[in-house]
Backbone and ligand atoms as CSV (ligand in chain L), in Angstrom:
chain,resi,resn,atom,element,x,y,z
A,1,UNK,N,N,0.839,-1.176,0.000
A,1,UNK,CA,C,0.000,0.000,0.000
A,1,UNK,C,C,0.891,1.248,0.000
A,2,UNK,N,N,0.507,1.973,-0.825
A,2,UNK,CA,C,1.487,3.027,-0.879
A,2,UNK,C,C,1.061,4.409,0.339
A,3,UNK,N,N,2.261,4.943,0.567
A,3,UNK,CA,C,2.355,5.919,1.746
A,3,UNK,C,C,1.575,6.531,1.605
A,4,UNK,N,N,0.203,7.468,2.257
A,4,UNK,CA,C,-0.293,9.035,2.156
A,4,UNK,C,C,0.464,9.836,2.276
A,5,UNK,N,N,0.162,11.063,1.492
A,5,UNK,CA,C,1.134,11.893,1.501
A,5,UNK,C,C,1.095,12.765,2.840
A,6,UNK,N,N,1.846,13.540,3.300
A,6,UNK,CA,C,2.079,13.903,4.632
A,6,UNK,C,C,0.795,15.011,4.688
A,7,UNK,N,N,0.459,15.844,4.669
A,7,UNK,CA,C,-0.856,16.729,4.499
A,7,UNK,C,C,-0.491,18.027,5.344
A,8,UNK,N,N,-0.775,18.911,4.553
A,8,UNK,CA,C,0.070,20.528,4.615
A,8,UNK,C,C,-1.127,20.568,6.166
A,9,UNK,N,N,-0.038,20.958,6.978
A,9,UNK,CA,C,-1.059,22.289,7.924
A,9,UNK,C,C,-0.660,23.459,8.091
A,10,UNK,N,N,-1.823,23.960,8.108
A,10,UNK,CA,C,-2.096,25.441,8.230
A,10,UNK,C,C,-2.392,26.233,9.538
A,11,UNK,N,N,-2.076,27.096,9.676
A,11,UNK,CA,C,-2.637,28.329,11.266
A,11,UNK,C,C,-3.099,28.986,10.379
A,12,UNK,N,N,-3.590,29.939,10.857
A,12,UNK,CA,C,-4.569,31.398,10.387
A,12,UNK,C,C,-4.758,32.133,11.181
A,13,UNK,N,N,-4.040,32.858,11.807
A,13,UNK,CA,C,-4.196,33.937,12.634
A,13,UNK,C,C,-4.892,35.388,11.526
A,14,UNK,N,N,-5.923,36.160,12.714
A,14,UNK,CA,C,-6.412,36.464,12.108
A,14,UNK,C,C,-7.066,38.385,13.484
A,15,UNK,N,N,-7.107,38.951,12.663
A,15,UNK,CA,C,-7.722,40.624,13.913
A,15,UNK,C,C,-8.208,40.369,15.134
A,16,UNK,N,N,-7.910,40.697,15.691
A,16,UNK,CA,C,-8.934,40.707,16.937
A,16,UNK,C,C,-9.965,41.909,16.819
A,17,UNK,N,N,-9.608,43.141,16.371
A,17,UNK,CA,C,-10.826,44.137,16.192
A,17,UNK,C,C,-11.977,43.466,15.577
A,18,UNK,N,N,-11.281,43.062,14.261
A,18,UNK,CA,C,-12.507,42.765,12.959
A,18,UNK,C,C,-13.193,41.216,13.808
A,19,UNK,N,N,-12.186,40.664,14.747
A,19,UNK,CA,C,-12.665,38.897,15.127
A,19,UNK,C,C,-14.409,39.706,15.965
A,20,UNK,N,N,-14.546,40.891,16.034
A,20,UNK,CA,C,-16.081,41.657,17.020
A,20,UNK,C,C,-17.481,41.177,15.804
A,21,UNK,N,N,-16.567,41.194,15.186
A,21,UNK,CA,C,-17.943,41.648,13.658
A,21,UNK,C,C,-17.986,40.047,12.993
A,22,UNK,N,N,-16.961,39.569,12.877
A,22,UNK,CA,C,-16.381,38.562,12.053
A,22,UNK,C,C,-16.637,37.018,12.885
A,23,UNK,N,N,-17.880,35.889,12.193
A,23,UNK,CA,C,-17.278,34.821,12.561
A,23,UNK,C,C,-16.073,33.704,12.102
A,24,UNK,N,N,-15.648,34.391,11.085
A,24,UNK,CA,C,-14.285,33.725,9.939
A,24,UNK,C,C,-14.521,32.870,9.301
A,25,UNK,N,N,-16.167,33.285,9.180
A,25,UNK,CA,C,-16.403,31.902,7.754
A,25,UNK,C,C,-15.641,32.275,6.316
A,26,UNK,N,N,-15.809,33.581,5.894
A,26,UNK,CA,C,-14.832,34.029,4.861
A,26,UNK,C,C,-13.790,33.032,4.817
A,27,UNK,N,N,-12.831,33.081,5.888
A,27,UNK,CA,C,-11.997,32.055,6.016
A,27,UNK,C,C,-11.901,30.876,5.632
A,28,UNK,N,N,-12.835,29.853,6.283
A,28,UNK,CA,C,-13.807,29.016,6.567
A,28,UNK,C,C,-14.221,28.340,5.064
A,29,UNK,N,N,-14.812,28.981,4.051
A,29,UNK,CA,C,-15.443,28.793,3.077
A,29,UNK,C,C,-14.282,28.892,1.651
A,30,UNK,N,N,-13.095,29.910,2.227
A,30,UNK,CA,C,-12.379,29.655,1.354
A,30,UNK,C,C,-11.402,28.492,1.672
A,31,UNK,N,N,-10.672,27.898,2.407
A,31,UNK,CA,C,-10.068,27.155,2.687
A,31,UNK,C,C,-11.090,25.322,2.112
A,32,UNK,N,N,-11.909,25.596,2.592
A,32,UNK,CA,C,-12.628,24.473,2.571
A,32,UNK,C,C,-13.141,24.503,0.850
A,33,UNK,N,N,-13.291,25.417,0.162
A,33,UNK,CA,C,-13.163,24.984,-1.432
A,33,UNK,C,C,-11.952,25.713,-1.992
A,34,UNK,N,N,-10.948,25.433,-1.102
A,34,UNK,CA,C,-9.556,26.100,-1.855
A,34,UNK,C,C,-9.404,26.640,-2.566
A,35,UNK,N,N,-9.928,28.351,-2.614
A,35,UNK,CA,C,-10.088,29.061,-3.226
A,35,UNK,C,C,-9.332,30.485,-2.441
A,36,UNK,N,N,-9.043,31.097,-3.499
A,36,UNK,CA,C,-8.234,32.567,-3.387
A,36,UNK,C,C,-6.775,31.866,-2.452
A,37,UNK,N,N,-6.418,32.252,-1.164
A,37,UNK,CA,C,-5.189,32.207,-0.745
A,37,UNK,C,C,-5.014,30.787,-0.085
A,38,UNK,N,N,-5.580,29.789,-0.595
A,38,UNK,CA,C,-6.055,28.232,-0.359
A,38,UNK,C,C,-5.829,27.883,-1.598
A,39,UNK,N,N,-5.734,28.392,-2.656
A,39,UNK,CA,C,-5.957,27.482,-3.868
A,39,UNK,C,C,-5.139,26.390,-4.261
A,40,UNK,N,N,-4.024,26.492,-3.972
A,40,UNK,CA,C,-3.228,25.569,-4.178
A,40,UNK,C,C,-2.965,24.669,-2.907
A,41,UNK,N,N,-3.427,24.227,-2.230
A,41,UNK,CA,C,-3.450,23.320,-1.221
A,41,UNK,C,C,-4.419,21.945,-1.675
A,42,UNK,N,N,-3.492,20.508,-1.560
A,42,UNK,CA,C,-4.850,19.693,-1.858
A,42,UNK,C,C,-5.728,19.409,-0.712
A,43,UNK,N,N,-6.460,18.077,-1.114
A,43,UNK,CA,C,-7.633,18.228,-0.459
A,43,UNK,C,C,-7.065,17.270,0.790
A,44,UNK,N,N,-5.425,17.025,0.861
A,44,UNK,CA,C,-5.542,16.406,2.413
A,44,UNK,C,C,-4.674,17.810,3.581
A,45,UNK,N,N,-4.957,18.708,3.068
A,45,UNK,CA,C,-4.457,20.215,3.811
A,45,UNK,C,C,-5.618,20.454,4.754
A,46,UNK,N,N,-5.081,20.425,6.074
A,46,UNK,CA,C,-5.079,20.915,7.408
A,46,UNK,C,C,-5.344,22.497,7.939
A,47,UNK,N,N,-6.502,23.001,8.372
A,47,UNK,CA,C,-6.064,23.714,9.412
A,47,UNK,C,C,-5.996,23.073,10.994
A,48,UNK,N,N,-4.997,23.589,11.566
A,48,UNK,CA,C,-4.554,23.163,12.761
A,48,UNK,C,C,-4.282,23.851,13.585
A,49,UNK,N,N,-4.375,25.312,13.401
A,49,UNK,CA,C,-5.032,26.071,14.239
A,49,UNK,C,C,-5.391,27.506,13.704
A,50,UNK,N,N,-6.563,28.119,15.014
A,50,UNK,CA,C,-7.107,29.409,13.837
A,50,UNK,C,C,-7.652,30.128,15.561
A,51,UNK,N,N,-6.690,31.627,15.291
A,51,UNK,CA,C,-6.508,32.272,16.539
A,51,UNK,C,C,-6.581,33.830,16.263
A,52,UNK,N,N,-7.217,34.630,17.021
A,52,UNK,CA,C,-6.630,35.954,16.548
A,52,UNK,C,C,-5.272,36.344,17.065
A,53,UNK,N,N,-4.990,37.853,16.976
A,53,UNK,CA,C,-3.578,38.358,17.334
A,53,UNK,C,C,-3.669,38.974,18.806
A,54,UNK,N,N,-4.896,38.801,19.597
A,54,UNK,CA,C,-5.240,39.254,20.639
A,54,UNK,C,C,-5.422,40.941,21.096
A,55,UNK,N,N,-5.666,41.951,20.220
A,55,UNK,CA,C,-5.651,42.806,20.015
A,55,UNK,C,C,-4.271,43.528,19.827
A,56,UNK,N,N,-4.233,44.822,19.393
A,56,UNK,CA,C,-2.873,45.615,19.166
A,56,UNK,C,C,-2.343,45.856,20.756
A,57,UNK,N,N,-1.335,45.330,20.573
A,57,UNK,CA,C,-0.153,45.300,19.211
A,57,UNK,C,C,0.377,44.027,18.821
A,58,UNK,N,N,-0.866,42.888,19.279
A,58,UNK,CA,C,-0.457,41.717,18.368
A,58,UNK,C,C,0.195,40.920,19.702
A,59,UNK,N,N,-0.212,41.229,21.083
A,59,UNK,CA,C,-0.186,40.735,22.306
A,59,UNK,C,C,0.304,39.501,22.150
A,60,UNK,N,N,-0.810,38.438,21.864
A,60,UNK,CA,C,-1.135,37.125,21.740
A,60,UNK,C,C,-0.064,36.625,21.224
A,61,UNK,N,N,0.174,36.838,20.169
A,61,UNK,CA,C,1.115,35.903,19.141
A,61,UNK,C,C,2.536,35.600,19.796
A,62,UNK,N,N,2.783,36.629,20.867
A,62,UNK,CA,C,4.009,35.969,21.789
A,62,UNK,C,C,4.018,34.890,22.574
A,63,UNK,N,N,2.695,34.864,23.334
A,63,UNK,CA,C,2.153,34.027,24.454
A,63,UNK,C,C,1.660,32.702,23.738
A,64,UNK,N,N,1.197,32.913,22.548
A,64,UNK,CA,C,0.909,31.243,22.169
A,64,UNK,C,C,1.612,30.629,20.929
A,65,UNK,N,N,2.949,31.266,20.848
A,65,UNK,CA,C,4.096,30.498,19.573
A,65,UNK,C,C,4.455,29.100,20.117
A,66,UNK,N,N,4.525,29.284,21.505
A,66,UNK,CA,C,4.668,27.873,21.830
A,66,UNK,C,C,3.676,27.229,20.877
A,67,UNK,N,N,2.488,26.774,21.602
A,67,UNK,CA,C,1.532,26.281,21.461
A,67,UNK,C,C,1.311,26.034,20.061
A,68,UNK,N,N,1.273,27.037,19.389
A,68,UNK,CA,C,1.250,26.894,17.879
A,68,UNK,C,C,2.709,26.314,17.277
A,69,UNK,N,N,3.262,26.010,17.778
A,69,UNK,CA,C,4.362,25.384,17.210
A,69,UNK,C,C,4.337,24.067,17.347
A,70,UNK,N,N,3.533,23.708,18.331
A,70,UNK,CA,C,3.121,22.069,18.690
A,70,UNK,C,C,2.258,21.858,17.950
A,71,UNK,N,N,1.715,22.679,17.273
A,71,UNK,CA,C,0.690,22.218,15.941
A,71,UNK,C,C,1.528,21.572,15.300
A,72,UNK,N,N,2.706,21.972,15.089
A,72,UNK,CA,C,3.750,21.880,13.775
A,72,UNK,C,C,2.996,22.629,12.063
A,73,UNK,N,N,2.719,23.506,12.201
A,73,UNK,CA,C,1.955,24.154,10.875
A,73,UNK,C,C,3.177,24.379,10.160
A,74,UNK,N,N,3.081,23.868,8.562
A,74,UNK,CA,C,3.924,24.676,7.783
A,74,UNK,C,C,3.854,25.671,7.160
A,75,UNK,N,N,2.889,26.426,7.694
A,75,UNK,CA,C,2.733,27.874,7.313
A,75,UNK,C,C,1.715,28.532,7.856
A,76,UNK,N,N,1.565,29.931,8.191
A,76,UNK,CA,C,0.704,30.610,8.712
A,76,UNK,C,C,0.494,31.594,7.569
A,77,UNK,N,N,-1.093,31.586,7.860
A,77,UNK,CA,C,-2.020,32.373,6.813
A,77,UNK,C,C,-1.975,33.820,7.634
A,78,UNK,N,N,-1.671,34.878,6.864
A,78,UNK,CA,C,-1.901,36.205,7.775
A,78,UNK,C,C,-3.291,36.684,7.122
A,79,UNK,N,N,-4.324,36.637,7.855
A,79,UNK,CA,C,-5.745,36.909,7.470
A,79,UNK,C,C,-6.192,37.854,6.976
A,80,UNK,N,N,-6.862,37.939,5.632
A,80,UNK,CA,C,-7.078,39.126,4.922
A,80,UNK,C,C,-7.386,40.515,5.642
A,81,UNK,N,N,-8.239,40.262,7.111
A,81,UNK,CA,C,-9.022,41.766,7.780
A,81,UNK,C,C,-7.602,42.200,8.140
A,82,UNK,N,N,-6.760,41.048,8.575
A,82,UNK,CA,C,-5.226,41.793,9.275
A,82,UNK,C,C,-4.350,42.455,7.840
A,83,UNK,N,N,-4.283,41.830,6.885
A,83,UNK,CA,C,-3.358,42.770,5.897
A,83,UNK,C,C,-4.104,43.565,4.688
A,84,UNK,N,N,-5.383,43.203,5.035
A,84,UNK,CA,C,-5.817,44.229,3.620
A,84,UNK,C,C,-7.213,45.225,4.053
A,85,UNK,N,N,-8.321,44.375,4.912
A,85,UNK,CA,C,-9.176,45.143,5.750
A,85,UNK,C,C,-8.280,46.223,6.467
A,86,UNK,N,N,-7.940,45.757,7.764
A,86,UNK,CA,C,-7.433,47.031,8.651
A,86,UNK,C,C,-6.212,47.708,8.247
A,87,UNK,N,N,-5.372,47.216,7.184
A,87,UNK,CA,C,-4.097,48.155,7.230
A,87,UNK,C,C,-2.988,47.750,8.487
A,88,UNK,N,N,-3.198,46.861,9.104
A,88,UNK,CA,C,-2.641,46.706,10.337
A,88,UNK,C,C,-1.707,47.119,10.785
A,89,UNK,N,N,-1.349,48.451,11.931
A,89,UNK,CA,C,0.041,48.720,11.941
A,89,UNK,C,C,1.098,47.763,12.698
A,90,UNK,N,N,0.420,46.865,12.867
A,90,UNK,CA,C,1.410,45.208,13.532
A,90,UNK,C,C,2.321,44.570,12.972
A,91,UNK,N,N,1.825,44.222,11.615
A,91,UNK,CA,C,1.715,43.110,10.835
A,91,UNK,C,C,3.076,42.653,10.843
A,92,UNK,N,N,4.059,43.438,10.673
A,92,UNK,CA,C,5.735,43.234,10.910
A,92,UNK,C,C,6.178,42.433,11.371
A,93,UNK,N,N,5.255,43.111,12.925
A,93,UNK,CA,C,5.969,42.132,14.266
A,93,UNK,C,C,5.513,40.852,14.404
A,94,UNK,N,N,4.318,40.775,13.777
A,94,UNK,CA,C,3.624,39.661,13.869
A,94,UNK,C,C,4.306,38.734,12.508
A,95,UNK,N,N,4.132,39.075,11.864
A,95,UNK,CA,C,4.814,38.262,10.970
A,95,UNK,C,C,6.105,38.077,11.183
A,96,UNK,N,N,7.329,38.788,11.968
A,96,UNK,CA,C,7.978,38.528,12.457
A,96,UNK,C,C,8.533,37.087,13.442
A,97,UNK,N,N,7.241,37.392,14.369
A,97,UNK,CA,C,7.481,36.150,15.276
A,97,UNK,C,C,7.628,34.923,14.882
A,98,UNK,N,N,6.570,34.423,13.688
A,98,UNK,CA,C,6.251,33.595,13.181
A,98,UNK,C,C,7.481,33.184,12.537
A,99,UNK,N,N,8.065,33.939,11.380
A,99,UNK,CA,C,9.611,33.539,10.921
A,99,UNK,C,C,10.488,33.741,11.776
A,100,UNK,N,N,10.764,34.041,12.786
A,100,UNK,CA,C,11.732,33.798,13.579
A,100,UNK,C,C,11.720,32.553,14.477
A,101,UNK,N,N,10.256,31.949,14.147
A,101,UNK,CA,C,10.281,30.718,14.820
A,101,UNK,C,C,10.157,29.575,13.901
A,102,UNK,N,N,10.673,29.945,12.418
A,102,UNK,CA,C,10.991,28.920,11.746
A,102,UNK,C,C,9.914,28.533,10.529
A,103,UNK,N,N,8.295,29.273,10.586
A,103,UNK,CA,C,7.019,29.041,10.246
A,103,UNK,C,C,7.222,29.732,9.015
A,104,UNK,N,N,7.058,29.396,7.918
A,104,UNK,CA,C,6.719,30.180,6.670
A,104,UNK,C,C,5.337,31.327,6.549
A,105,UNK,N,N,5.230,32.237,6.348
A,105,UNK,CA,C,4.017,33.050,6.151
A,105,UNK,C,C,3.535,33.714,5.063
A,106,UNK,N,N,2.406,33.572,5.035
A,106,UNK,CA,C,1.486,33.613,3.603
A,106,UNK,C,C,0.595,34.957,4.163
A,107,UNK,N,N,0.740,35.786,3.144
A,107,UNK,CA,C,-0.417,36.848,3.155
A,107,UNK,C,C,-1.684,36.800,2.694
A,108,UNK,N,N,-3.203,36.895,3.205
A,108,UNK,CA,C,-4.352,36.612,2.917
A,108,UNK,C,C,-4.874,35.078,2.920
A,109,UNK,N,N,-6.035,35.187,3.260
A,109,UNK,CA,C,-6.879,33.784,3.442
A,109,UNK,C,C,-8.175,33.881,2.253
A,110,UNK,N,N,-8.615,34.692,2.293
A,110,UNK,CA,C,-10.172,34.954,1.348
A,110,UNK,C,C,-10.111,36.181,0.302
L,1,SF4,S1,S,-2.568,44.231,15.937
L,1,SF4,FE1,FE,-3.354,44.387,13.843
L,1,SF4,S2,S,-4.491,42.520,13.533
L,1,SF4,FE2,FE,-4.277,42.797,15.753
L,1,SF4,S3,S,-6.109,43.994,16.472
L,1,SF4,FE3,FE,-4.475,45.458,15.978
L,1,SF4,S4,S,-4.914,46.024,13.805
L,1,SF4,FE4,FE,-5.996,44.067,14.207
């Protein structure tokens, strides 16, 4: 029987402002018909975890790299409300953390 292939996972961190308004089906709906910043993922791709940034200035993302690193994700989605809705003046640091802890990062989800 031949091997399955290993199956991409994904994080998605995503606003905490916009997470007030937002239940992240946008998200949600694109990932799940791999469409826009999903498209190229097959159909045995993972999300494995999906968190906001805990408000500005992106609090959170220090306090749970652990944690998200025990996902083992090979890449984090930076969520459309965070780089194209709000303009985010974070996004740096936040995307920062993430490659400094080894995680590849992708701009936009939907
Ligand atoms: S740090 Fe960026 S993504 Fe997080 S709440 Fe503030 S504007 Fe939104």
């Amino acid at each position: 029987m031949a091997d399955e292939a290993k199956p991409t996972k994904i994080a998605v961190i995503r606003c905490e402002t916009i997470s007030e308004i937002c239940p992240g089906a946008g998200c949600f709906a694109a990932f799940n018909g791999r469409k826009a910043s999903f498209a190229d993922y097959d159909e045995n791709a993972q999300i494995v975890a999906y968190f906001t940034c805990g408000g500005c200035s992106g609090r959170r993302v220090g306090n749970l790299i652990g944690e998200i690193k025990g996902a083992e994700p090979d890449v984090v989605h930076l969520s459309t409300c965070m780089v194209k809705s709000t303009d985010c003046p974070h996004v740096d640091y936040i995307r920062g953390v993430f490659e400094d802890a080894g995680i590849k990062v992708v701009e936009g989800t939907h």
